[in-house]
C-alpha positions as a Python dict, from the first residue, in 0.01 Angstrom:
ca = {
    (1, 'X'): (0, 0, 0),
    (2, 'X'): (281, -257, -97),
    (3, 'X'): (578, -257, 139),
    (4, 'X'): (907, -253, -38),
    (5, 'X'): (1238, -444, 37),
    (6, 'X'): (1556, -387, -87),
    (7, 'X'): (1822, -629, -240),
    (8, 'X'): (1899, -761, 120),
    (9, 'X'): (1502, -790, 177),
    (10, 'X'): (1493, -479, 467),
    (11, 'X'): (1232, -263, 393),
    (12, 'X'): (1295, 83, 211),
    (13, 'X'): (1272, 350, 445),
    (14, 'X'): (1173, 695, 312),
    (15, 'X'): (1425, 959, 368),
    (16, 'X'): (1716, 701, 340),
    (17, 'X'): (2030, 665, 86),
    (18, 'X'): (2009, 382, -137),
    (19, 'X'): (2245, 308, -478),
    (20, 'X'): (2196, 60, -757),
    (21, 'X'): (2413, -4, -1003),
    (22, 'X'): (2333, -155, -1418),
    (23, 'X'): (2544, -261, -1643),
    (24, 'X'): (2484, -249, -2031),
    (25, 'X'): (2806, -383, -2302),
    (26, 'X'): (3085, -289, -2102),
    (27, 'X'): (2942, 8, -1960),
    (28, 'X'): (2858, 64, -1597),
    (29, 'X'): (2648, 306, -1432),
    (30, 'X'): (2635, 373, -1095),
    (31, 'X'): (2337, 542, -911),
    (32, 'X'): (2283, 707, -501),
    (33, 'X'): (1995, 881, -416),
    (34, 'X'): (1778, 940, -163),
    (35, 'X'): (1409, 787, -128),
    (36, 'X'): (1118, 1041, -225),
    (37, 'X'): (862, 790, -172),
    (38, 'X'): (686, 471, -295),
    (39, 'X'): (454, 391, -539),
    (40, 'X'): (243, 53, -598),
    (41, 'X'): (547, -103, -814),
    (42, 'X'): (853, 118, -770),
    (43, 'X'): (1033, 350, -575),
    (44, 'X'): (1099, 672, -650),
    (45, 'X'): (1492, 877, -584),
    (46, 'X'): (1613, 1174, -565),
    (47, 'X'): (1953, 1161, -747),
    (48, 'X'): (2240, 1246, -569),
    (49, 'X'): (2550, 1118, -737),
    (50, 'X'): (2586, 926, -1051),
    (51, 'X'): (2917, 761, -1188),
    (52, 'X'): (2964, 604, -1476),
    (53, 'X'): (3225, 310, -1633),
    (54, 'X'): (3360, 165, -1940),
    (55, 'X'): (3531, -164, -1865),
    (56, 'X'): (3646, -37, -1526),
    (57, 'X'): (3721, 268, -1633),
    (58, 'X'): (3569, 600, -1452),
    (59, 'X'): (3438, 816, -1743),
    (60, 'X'): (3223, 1121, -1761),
    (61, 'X'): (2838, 1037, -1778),
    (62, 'X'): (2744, 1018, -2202),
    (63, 'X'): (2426, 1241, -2070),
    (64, 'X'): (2277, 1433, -1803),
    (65, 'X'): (2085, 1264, -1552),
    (66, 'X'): (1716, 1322, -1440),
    (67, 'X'): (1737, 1464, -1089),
    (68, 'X'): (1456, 1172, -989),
    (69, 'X'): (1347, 858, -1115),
    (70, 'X'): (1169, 542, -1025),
    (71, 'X'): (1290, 212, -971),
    (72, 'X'): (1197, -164, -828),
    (73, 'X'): (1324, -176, -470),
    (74, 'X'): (1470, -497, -532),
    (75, 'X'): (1787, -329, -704),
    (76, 'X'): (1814, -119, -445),
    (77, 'X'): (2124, -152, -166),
    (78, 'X'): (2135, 90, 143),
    (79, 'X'): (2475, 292, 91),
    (80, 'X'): (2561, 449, 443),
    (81, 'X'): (2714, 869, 384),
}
């Protein structure tokens, strides 16, 4: 199987707390979770906390989030809890 790095190019450890963070118009959202595991192209989180902006400004997310979801390890930073 593919080994994954992260943003700084460490490799993803399973079990560990990562965040990402993606930007659309104005709009920021902001993502931690913890790694489930990986598959061939992405890496899959449990999500733990999600926080989302409007031009700076902290607002309440526009929709629930999914309480996993997969993602290219590349985005991913290591966020120490």
């Amino acid at each position: 199987m593919k080994k994954h790095v992260d943003a700084l190019g460490n490799e993803i450890v399973v079990g560990q707390t990562y965040g990402y963070s993606s930007p659309s118009s104005g709009r920021h959202r902001v993502v931690v979770g913890k790694v489930l595991g990986c598959s061939e192209t992405k890496v899959r989180l449990e999500v733990l906390n999600v926080k989302e902006f409007m031009y700076g400004e902290s607002m309440k997310p526009y929709a629930p989030h999914a309480p996993a979801l997969s993602i290219a390890g590349y985005l991913l930073f290591p966020v120490v809890r």
